[in-house]
C-alpha angles and dihedrals in degrees: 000000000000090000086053096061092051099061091036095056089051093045081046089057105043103045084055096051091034094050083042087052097049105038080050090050098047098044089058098060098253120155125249091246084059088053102051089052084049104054083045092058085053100042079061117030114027081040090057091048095054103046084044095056084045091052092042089051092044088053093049086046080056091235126173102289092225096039076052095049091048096047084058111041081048090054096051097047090051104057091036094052086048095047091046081052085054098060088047090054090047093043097054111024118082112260090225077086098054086048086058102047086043086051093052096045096044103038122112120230108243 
């Protein structure tokens, strides 16, 4: 179980910054080809600073060097691998979809 939570906070993570990249993006008029840049800086390097920070905090807790070292290579793999699924999503879906999704998130009740 415990090796569980360690991929799902990491897909968890991802999924949340990766949709907030992309409706931001979009909304402010970005093209998809921006987006897709986008969503790769962030597959790297907000991914590696994260799992970083995780693997700094789980040192300072003394935990087990290589339990430490696992947690954050899993953590790593996980949100890159969501946020890679992500581009592919962006590449090939329409982005009539994505105005739609920015539409419903943005939009104002009445």
């Amino acid at each position: 179980m415990a090796q569980l939570a360690r991929f799902t906070f990491g897909a968890t993570s991802a999924i949340v910054t990766s949709t907030g990249m992309i409706v931001g993006l979009h909304a402010a008029g970005a093209s998809r080809a921006t987006i897709v840049s986008g969503l790769l800086v962030l597959a790297v390097a907000d991914n590696l600073s994260d799992s970083l920070s995780i693997h700094i905090y789980q040192e300072s807790e003394h935990t087990e060097a290589r339990a430490a070292f696992r947690a954050t290579v899993t953590n790593y793999v996980a949100r890159f691998t969501v946020s890679c699924t992500f581009v592919g999503w962006t590449w090939v879906l329409p982005a009539a979809g994505c105005s739609t999704a920015t539409s419903t998130i943005t939009s104002r009740p009445a």
